[in-house]
Kinemage of the C-alpha trace (Angstrom):
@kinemage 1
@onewidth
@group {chain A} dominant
@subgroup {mainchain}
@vectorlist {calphas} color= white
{ca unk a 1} P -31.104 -212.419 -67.854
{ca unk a 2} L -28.539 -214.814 -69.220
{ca unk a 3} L -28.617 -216.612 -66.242
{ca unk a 4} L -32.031 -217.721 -66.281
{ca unk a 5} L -31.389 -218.259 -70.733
{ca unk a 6} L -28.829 -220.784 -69.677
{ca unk a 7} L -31.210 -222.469 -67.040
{ca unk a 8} L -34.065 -222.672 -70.155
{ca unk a 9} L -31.601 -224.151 -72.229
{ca unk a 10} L -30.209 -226.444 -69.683
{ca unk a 11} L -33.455 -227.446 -69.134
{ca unk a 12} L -34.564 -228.029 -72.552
{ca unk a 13} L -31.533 -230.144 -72.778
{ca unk a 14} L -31.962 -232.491 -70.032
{ca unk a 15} L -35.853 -232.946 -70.974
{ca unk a 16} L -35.466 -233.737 -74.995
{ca unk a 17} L -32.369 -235.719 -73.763
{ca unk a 18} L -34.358 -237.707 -71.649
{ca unk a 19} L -37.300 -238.034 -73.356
{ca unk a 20} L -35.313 -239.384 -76.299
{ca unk a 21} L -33.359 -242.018 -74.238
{ca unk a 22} L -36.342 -243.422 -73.174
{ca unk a 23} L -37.638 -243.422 -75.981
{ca unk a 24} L -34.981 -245.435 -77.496
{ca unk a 25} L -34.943 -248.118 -75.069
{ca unk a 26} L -38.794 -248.824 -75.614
{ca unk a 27} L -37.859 -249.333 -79.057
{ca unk a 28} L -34.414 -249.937 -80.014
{ca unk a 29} L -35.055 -248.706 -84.022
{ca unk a 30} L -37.111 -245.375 -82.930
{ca unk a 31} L -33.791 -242.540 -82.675
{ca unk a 32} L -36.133 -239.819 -82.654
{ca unk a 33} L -34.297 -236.480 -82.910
{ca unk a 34} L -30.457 -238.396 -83.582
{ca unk a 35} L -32.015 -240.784 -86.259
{ca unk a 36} L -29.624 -238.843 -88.760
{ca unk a 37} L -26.527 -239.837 -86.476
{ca unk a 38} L -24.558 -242.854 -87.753
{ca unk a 39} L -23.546 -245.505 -85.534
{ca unk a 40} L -26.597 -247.182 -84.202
{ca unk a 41} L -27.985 -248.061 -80.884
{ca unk a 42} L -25.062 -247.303 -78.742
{ca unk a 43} L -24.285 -244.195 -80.081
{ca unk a 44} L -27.589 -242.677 -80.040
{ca unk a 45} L -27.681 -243.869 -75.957
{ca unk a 46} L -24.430 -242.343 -75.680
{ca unk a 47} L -25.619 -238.987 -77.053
{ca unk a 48} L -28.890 -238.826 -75.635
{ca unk a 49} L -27.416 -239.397 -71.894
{ca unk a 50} L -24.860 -236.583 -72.786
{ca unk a 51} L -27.581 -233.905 -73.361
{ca unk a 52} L -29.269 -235.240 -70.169
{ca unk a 53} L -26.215 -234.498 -68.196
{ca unk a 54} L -24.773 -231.310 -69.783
{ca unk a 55} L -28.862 -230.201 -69.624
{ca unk a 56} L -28.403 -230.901 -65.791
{ca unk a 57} L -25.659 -229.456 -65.011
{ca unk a 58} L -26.435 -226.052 -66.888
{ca unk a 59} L -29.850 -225.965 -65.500
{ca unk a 60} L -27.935 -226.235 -62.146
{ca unk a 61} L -25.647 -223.801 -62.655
{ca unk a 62} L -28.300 -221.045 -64.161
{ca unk a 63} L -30.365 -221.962 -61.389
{ca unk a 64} L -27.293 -221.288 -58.575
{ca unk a 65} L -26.186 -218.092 -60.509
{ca unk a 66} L -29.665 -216.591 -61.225
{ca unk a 67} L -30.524 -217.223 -57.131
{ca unk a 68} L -26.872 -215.363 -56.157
{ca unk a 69} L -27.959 -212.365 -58.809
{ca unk a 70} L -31.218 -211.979 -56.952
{ca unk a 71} L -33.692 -213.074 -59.665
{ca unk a 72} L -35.187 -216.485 -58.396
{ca unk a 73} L -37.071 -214.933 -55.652
């Protein structure tokens, strides 16, 4: 069960990450979820393409361990 809560997470992640990113290159001044984050443009990028990758790679990794436990059949 915590296998497939990490892959919901991960995926959660990697879509509001994503979302957000592009987002903010349609329109530089829209942050959406970050817009409380200081630092501007850059920083806001910089976060959103973190959550898209850490989203990734836990979605991957729930995905690979909830397969091995027998519960993604």
């Amino acid at each position: 069960m915590k296998h497939i809560t990490v892959l919901i997470i991960g995926m959660l992640l990697l879509v509001l990450g994503a979302q957000g990113a592009i987002r903010l290159l349609a329109d530089h001044d829209n942050a959406g979820l970050l817009a409380w984050l200081p630092g501007g443009f850059a920083v806001w990028l910089a976060c959103y393409a973190a959550a898209v990758v850490a989203g990734a790679l836990l979605a991957g990794w729930g995905s690979k361990k909830a397969k091995q436990s027998g519960r993604g059949q």
